[in-house]
C-alpha positions in Angstrom: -4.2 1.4 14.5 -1.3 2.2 12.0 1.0 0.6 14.1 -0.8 -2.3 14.6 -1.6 -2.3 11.0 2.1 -2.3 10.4 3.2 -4.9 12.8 0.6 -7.4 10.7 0.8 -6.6 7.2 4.8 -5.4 7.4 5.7 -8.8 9.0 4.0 -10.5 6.3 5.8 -8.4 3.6 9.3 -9.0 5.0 9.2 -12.5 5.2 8.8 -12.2 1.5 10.7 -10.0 0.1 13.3 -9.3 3.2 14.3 -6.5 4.8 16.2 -3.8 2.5 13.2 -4.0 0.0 10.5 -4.3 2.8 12.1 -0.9 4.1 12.4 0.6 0.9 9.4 0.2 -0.2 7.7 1.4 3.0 9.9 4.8 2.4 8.7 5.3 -1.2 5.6 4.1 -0.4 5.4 6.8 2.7 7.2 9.6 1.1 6.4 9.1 -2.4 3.3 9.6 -1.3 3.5 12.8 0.3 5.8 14.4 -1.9 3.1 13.6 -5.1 0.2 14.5 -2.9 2.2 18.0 -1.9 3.3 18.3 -6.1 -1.1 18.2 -7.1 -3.2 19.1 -3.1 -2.5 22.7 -5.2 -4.7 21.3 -8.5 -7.1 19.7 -6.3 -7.5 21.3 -2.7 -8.8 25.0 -1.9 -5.7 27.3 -1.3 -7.5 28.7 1.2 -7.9 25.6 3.1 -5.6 24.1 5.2 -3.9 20.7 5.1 -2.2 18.6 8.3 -1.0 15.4 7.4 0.6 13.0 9.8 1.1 9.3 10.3 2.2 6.2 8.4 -1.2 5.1 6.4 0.4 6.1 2.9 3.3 4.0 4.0 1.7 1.1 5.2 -0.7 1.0 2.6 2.2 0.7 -0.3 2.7 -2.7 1.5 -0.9 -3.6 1.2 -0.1 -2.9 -2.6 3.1 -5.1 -2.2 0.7 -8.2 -1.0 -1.3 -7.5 -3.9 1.3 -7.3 -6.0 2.9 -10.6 -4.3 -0.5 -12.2 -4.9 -1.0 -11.4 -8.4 2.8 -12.9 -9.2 2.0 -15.9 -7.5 -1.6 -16.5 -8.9 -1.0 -16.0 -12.5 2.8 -17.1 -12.8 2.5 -20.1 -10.8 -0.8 -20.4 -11.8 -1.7 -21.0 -8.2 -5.7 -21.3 -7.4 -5.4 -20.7 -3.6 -3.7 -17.4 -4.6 -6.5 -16.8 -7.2 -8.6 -17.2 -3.4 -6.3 -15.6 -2.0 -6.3 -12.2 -4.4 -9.9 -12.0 -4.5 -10.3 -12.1 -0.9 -7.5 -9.2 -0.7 -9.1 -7.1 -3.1 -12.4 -7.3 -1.3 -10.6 -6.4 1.7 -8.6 -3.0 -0.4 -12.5 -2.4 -1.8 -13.4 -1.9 1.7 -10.4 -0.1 2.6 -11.0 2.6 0.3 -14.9 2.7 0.9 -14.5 3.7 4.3 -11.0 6.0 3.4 -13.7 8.1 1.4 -16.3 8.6 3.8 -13.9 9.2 6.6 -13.3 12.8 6.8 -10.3 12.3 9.0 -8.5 10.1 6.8 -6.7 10.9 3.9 -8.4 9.0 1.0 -5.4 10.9 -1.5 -2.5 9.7 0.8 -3.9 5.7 1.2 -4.5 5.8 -2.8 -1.2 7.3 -4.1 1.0 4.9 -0.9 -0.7 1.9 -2.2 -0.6 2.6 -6.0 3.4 3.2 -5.4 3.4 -0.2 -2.9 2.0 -1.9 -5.8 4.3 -0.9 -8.8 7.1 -1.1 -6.6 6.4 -4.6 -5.5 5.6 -5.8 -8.8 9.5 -5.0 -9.3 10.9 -6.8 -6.1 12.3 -9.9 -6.1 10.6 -12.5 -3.6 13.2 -14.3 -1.4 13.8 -17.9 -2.9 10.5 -20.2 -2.0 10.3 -23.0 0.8 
């Protein structure tokens, strides 16, 4: 699913912002997230209990927080109303995300948060590639 995931929503995000910050952003995004999540899982997680974390979620959920981010510029600089759609539909869409993250024992609800909030304030930094 994560690599499906990928091939839709980092497609998307390339052809906006191009290909060094697309992969930069999927690095911070990936290991940002881990390295914050292995700084505070002491504060927050059982010592006693132990932690396997594998896969690109946290990664390819910083570029779901690029698309918001992409969204949000677009909707309230250009003061675009199909983004306005566009950005409510999205965040319906994250709402859900993180509903199921929670209930899913298998999924890391910590990774998916702290990948996307990084995707987001990263991508509220990136320059989009010059508009068609």
């Amino acid at each position: 699913m994560n690599m499906f995931a990928l091939w839709i929503v980092g497609t998307f995000v390339e052809s906006i912002i191009g290909r060094f910050f697309y992969g930069l952003i999927y690095f911070l995004s990936g290991i940002g997230a881990m390295i914050i999540f292995t700084l505070i899982s002491p504060y927050i997680i059982s010592p006693n209990m132990p932690i396997l974390l594998v896969g690109a979620s946290g990664a390819i959920m910083g570029l779901v927080g690029v698309i918001l981010a992409i969204f949000i510029k677009f909707t309230y600089q250009k003061k675009s109303a199909i983004f306005a759609q566009k950005l409510r539909f999205l965040l319906f869409i994250i709402l859900l995300q993180f509903i199921f993250d929670f209930f899913t024992p298998q999924v890391s609800f910590a990774i998916h948060s702290l990948g996307f909030i990084l995707g987001l304030i990263t991508g509220l930094f990136v320059p989009i590639k010059s508009e068609n």
